[in-house]
C-alpha positions as CSV (number, residue, x, y, z in Angstrom):
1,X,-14.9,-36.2,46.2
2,X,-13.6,-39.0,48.9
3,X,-11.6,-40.9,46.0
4,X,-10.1,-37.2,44.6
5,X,-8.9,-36.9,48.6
6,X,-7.5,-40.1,49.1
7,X,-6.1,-39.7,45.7
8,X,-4.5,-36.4,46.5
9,X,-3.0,-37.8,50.2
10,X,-1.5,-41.0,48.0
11,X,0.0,-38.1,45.6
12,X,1.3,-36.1,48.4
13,X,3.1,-39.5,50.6
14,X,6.7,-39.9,50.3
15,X,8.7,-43.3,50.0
16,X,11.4,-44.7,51.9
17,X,13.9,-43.4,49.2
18,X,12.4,-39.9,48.7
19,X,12.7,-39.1,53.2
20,X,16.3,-40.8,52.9
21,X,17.3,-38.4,50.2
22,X,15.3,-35.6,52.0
23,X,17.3,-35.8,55.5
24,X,21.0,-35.9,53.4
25,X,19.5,-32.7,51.8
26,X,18.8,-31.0,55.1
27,X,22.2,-31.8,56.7
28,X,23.8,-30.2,53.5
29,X,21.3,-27.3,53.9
30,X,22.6,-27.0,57.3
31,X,26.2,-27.3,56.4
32,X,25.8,-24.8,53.7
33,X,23.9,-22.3,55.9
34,X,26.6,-22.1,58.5
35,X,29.1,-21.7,55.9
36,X,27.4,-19.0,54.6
37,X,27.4,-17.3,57.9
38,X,30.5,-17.6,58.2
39,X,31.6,-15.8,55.4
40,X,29.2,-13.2,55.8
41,X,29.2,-11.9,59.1
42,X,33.1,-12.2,59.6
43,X,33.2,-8.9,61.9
44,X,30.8,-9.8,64.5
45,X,32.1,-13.0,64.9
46,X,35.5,-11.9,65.4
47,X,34.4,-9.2,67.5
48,X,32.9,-11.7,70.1
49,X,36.0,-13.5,69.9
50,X,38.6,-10.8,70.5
51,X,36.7,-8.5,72.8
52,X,36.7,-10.7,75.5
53,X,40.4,-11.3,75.3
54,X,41.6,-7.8,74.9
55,X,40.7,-4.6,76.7
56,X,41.6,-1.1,75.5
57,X,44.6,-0.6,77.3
58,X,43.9,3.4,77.0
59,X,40.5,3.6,78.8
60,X,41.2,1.6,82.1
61,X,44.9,1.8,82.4
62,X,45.8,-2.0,83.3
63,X,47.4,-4.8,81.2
64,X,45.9,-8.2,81.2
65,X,47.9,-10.7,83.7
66,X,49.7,-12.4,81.6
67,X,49.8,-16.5,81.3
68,X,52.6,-17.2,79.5
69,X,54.9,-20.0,80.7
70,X,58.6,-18.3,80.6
71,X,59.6,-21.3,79.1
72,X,56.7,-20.7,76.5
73,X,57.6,-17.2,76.4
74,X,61.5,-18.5,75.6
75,X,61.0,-21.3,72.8
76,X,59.4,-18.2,70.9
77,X,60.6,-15.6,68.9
78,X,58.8,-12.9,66.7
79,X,59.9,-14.6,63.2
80,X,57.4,-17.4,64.8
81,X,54.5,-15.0,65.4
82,X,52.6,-15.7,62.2
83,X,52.4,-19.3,63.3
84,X,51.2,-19.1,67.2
85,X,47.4,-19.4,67.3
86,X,45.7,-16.4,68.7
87,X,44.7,-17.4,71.8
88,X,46.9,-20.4,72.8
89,X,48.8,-18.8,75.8
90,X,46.0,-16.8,77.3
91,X,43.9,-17.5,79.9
92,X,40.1,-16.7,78.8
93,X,38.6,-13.6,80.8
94,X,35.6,-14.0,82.5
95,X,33.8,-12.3,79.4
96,X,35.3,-14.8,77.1
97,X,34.3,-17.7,79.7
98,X,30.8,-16.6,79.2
99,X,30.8,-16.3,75.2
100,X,32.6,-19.9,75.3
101,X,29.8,-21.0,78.0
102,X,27.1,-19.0,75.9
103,X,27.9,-20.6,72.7
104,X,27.5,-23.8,74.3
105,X,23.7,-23.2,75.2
106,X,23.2,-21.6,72.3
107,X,24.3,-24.6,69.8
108,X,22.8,-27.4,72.0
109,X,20.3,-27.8,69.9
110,X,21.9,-28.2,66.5
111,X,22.6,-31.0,65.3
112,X,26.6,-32.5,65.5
113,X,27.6,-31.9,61.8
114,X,26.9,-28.6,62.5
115,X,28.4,-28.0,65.6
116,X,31.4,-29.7,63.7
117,X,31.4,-26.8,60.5
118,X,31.0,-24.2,62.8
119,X,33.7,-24.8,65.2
120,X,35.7,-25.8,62.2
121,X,34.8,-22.2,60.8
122,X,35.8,-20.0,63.6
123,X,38.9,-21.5,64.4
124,X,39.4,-20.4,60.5
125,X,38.2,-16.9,61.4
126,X,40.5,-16.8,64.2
127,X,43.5,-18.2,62.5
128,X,43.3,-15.2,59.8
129,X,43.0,-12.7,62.3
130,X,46.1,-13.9,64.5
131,X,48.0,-13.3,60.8
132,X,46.9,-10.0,60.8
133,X,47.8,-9.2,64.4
134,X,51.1,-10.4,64.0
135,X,51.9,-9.1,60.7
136,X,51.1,-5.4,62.3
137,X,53.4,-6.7,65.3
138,X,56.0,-7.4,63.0
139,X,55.4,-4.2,61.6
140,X,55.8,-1.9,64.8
141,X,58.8,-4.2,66.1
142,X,60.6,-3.2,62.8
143,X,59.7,0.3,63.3
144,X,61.0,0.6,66.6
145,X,64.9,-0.4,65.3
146,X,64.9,2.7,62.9
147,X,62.3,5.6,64.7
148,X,61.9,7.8,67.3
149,X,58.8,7.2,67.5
150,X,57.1,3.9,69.0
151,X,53.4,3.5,70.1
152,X,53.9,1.2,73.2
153,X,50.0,1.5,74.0
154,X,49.6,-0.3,70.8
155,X,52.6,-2.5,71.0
156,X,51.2,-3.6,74.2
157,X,47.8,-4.8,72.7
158,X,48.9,-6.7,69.6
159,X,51.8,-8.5,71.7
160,X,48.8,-9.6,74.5
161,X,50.4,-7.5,76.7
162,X,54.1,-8.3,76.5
163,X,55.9,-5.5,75.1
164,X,58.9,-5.2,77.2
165,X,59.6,-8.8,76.6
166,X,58.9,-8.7,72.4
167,X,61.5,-5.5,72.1
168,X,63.9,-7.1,74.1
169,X,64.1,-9.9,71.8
170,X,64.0,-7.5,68.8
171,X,66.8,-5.5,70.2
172,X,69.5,-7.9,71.3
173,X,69.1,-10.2,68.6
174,X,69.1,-7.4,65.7
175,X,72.1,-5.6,67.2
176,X,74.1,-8.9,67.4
177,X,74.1,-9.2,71.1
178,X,73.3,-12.7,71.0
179,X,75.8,-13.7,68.4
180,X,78.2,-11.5,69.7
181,X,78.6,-12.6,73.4
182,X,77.0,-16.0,72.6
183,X,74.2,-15.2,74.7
184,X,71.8,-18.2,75.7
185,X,68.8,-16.9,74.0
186,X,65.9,-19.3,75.9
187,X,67.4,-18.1,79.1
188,X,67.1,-14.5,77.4
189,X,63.5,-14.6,77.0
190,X,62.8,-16.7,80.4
191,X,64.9,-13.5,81.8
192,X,62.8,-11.2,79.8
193,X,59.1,-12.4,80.7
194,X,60.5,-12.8,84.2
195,X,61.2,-9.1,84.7
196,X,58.3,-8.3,82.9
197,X,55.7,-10.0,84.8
198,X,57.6,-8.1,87.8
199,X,56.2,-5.1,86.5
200,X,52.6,-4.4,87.7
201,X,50.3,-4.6,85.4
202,X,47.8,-2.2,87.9
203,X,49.9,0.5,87.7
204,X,48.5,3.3,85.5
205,X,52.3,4.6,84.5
206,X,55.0,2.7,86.1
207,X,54.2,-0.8,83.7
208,X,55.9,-2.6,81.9
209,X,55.0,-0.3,78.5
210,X,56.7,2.6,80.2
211,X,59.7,0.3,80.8
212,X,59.2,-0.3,76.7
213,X,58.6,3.3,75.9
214,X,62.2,3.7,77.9
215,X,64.4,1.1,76.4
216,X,63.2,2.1,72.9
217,X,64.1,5.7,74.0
218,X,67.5,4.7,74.9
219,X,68.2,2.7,71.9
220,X,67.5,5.4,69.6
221,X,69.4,8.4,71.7
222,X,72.6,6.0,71.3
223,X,72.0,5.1,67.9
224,X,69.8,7.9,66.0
225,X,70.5,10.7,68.4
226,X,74.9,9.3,67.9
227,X,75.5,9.2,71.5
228,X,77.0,5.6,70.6
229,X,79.0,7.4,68.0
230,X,80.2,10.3,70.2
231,X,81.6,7.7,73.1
232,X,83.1,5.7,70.6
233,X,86.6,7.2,69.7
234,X,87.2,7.6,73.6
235,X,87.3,3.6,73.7
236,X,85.1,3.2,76.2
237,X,81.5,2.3,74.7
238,X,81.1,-0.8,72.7
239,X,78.3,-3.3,72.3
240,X,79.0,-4.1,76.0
241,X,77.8,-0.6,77.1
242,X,75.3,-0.4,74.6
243,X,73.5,-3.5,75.7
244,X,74.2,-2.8,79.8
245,X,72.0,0.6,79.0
246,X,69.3,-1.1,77.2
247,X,69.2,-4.0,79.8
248,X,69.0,-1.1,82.1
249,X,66.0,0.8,80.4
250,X,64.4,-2.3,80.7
251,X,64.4,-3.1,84.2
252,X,64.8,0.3,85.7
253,X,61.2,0.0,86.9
254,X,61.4,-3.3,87.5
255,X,58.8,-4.3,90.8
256,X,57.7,-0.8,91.6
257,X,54.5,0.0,93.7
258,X,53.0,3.0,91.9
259,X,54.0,4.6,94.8
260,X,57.4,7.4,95.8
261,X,60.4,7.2,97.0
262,X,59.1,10.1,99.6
263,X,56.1,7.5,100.5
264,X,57.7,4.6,100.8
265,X,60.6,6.6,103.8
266,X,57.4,8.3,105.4
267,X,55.3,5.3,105.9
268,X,58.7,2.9,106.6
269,X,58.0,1.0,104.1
270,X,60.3,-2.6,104.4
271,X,62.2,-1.2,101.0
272,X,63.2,2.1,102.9
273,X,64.2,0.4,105.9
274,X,66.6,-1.8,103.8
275,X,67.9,0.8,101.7
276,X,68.4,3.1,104.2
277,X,65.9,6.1,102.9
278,X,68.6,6.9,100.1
279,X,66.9,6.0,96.3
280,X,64.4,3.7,97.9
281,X,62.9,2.2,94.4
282,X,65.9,2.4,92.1
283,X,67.7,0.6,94.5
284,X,65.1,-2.5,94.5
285,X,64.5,-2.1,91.0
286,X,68.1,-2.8,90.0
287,X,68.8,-5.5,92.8
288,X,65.2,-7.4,92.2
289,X,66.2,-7.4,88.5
290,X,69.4,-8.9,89.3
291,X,68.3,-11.5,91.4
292,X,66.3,-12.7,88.9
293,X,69.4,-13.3,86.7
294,X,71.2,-15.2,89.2
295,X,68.6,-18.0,88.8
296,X,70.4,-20.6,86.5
297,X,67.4,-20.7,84.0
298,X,67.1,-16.9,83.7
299,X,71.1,-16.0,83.7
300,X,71.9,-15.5,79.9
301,X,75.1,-13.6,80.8
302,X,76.8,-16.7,82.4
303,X,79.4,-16.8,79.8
304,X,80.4,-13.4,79.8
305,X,83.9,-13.1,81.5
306,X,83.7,-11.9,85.0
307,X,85.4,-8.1,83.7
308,X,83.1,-7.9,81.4
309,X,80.2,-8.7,83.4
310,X,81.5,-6.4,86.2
311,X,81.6,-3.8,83.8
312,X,77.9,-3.9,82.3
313,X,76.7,-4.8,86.2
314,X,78.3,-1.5,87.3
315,X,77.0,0.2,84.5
316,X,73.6,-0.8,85.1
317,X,73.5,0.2,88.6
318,X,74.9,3.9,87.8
319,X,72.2,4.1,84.9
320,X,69.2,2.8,87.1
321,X,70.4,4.8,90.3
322,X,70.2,8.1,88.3
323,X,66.5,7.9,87.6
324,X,66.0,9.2,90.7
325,X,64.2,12.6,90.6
326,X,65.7,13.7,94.0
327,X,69.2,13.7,91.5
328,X,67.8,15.6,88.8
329,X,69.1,19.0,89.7
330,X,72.7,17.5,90.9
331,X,72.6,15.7,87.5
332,X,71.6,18.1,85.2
333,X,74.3,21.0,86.8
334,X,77.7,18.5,86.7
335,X,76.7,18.1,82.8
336,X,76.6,21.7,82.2
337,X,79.0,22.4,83.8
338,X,81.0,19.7,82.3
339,X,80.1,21.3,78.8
340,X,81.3,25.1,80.2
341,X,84.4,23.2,81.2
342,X,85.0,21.7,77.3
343,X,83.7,25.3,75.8
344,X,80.6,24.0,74.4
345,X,78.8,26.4,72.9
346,X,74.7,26.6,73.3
347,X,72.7,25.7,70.9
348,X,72.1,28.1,68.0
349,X,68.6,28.5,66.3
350,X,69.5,26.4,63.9
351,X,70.8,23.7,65.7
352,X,74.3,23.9,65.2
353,X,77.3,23.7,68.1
354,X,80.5,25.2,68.2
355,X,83.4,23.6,69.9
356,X,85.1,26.7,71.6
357,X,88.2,25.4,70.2
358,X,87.8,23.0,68.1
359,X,85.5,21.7,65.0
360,X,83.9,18.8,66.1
361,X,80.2,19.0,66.4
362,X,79.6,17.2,69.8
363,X,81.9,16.1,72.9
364,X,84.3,13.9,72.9
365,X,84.3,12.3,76.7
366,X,88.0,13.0,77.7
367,X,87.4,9.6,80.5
368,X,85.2,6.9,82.3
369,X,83.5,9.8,84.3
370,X,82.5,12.2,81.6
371,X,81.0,8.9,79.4
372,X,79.3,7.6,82.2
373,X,77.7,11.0,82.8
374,X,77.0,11.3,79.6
375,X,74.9,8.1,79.5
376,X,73.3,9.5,82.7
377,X,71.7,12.1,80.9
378,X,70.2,9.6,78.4
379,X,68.8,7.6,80.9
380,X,67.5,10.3,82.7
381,X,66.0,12.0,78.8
382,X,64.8,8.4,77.7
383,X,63.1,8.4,81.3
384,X,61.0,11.4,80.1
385,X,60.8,9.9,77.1
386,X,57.2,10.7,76.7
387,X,57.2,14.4,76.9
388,X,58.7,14.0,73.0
389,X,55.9,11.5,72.0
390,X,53.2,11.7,69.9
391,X,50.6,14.4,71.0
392,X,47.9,11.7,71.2
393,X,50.0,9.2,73.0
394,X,51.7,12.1,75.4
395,X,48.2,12.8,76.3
396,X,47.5,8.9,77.5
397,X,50.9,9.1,79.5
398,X,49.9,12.5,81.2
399,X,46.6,10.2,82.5
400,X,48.2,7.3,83.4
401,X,50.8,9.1,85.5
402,X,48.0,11.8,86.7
403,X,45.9,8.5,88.2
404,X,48.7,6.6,89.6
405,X,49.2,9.9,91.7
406,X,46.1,10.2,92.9
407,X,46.2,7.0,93.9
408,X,48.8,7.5,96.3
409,X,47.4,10.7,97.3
410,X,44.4,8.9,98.3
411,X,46.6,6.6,100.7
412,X,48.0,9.4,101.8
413,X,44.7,10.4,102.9
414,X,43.5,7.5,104.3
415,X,46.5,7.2,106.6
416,X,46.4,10.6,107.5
417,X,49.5,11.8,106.1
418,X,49.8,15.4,104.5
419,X,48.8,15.0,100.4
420,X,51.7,14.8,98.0
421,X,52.4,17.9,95.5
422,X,50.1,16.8,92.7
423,X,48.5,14.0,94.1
424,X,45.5,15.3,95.9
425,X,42.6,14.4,93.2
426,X,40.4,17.5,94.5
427,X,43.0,20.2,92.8
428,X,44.7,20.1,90.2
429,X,46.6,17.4,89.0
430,X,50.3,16.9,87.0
431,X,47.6,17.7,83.8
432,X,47.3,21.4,85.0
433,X,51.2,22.0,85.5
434,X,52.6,20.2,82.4
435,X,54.0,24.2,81.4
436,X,55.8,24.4,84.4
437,X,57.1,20.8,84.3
438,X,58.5,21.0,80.6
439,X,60.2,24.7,81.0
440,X,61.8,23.5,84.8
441,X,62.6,20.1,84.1
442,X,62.1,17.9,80.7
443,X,63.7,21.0,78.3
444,X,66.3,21.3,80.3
445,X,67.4,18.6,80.6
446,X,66.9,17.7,76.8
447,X,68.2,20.8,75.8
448,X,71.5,19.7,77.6
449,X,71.8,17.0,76.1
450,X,71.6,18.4,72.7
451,X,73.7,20.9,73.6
452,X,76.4,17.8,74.0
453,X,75.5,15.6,71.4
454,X,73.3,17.8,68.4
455,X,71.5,14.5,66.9
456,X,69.3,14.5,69.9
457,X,68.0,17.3,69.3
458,X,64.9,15.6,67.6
459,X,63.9,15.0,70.8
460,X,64.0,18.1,72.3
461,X,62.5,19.5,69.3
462,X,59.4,16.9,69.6
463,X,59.2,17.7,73.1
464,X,58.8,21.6,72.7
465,X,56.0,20.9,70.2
466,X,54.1,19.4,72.6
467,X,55.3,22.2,75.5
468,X,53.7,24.4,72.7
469,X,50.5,22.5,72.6
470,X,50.2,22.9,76.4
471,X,51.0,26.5,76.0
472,X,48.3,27.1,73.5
473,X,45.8,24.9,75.9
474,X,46.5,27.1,79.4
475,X,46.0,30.1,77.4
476,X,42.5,28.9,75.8
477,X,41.6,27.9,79.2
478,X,42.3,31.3,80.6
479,X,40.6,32.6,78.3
480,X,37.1,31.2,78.2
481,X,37.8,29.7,74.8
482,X,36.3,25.6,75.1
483,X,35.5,22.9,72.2
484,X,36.3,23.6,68.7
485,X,37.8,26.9,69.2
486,X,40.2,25.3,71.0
487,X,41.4,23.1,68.6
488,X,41.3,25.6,66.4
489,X,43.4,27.7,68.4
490,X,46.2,25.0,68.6
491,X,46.7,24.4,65.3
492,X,47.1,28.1,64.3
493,X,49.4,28.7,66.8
494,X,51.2,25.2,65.2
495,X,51.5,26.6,61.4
């Protein structure tokens, strides 16, 4: 029985050769095994990667600081999206900080081929996936040259949080701007990011997606609503115009606190004090935004001749000035009256105008005042441009602006001062008067305005779906009527 042992143990030894050929199996074991990971639990692996470096914009209202160099931010333009790594101009969160951190301790124990396979795998993983991203960027940029429609929210989140800055690129370069006026396009884009990062990224509604949502607005009322068309003839809108009113969209915003004009005069703000109380914000905004573009590296309209850039700078400061709600009424009367004056009829059921004299189917501006009116009126419409969203995405806005006055409303408290109309978070809220604000104020105004110029009238007709929506919501409420019902309810009164 000893000898069979010993026998056995002699069987059972391995040589020199046979532990060589034994480790070189392991490593490929190893190797083989991470590979197969890799290709088999994609999702979670790319979930780790991503969720750290993007938050739902929807649920917490706030865009991620941005860390993009303006001078990164200017050598790029979207036909170069598919090729920018996914995560080479962000700085990590403090989530992805501890995945990166975590993954360390995790792997500190496997061996360096390995570590080596793996690393080499996710940057694979995360290579594809920045293809995918910017392929559905590419997507929604295209979109937004030829809808009415534009999701910012999502804009937002597959641009990491630039998407003022990626439709202003779109915009001027597809309508020619650059070409045209030989616009320096680097110091395009450095302007760009610059007045984007002056947006603040806290605010709940006044960001730089509702400056987006505007300037998109605005492009499609002068293109696909034909207000472009209808200034036209009169020889007083060209690409000049066109691109002073989308350069206004964009920074008509531009720096703003979250907080009113009526806040800022009643707590002496600095801004007040320097403007005088009169249009407190707009002011800054369009002064701020044009002290950015007298720095030399920012100034992309420094070969425009000094008429022309008189005329767009003027422009500007009309468009941007009118966004101020304390106008609205003022505003919305010289138009209509302007229209009684021309004999333009109202708008019949089915959506056609009548010229009292005449055939045309819109106005036809008979000077400088009655365009510049007219492109009042779109600013102020593309301003609401939400009321005529998407019913999901008009929902989202009604929050964000809801929270950014309550916000103020609690400063208001705090200081002491009497609560704004609105803003005092323990009664209802812009959410509970969205009836009232459509049938005073956003069809109105819309209506006017397609009253003038009939191809805007998808607008107005996308904005009294969703006054309908309200409608049908207020009554269910009144009613008793809650969950299913209510849905229910809505889309019967829809069809």
């Amino acid at each position: 029985p000893q000898q069979q042992q010993q026998q056995q143990e002699s069987d059972l030894s391995f040589s020199a050769k046979d532990l060589q050929f034994l480790q070189v199996f392991a490593i490929k074991a190893a190797s083989a095994v991470v590979h197969s990971v890799a290709s088999t639990e994609p999702t979670l692996l790319r979930e780790e990667s991503f969720e750290g470096q993007v938050r739902h914009i929807g649920s917490d209202f706030a865009l991620r600081p941005r860390t993009t160099s303006y001078e990164s931010c200017a050598s790029t333009t979207t036909d170069q999206l598919a090729e920018m790594p996914e995560c080479a101009p962000r700085q990590r969160t403090s989530s992805c900080e501890s995945c990166a951190s975590g993954s360390g301790e995790m792997f500190a124990e496997v061996p360096t081929e390995m570590k080596r396979v793996a690393s080499h795998s996710s940057q694979r993983r995360r290579g594809c996936f920045a293809s995918v991203r910017a392929s559905n960027q590419l997507d929604l940029l295209s979109q937004a040259r030829s809808n009415w429609h534009l999701d910012v929210l999502e804009l937002a989140e597959i641009t990491d949080s630039k998407p003022l800055s990626s439709l202003f690129d779109v915009f001027f370069r597809e309508l020619g701007f650059v070409e045209e006026f030989a616009l320096d396009h680097k110091a395009m884009m450095r302007f760009a990011c610059s007045i984007e990062g002056g947006y603040h990224y806290s605010n709940p509604y006044h960001n730089s997606m509702h400056a987006a949502s505007v300037m998109h607005s605005m492009h499609a009322l002068l293109g696909l609503g034909g207000i472009a068309s209808a200034l036209e003839p009169s020889g007083g809108f060209g690409d000049l115009e066109r691109m002073a009113c989308l350069l206004a969209a964009a920074v008509h915003d531009y720096d703003h606190l979250g907080l009113t004009n009526g806040f800022l005069v009643n707590t002496g703000h600095e801004r007040a004090v320097l403007y005088n109380d009169q249009h407190v914000n707009e002011h800054h905004h369009i002064a701020s935004a044009f002290r950015e573009l007298t720095r030399s590296e920012n100034n992309f309209l420094a070969g425009l001749p000094r008429s022309s850039f008189g005329r767009l700078r003027s422009l500007a400061i009309d468009l941007v000035l009118s966004t101020d709600m304390a106008d609205h009424k003022a505003l919305l009367t010289s138009f209509t009256n302007c229209l009684d004056e021309m004999n333009v009829d109202i708008l019949a059921p089915s959506g056609s105008v009548s010229m009292g004299t005449g055939t045309t189917s819109m106005i036809s501006p008979a000077g400088e005042g009655d365009s510049r009116l007219l492109l009042k009126m779109a600013m102020k419409c593309a301003d609401l441009g939400h009321v005529a969203a998407e019913w999901d995405s008009h929902l989202l806005w009604v929050d964000r602006l809801e929270a950014e006055f309550f916000a103020q409303g609690d400063q208001e408290q705090a200081l002491g001062m009497p609560i704004s109309f609105l803003m005092d978070r323990n009664k209802p809220g812009p959410s509970s008067d969205q009836v009232g604000f459509f049938d005073f104020c956003a069809l109105p105004l819309l209506g006017a305005l397609a009253r003038a110029v009939p191809g805007t009238k998808a607008m107005s007709e996308a904005a009294c779906a969703n006054r309908e929506r309200w409608k049908a919501l207020e009554e269910s409420a009144n009613t008793g009527v809650t969950g299913d019902q209510d849905e229910k309810d809505i889309e019967k009164h829809e069809n």
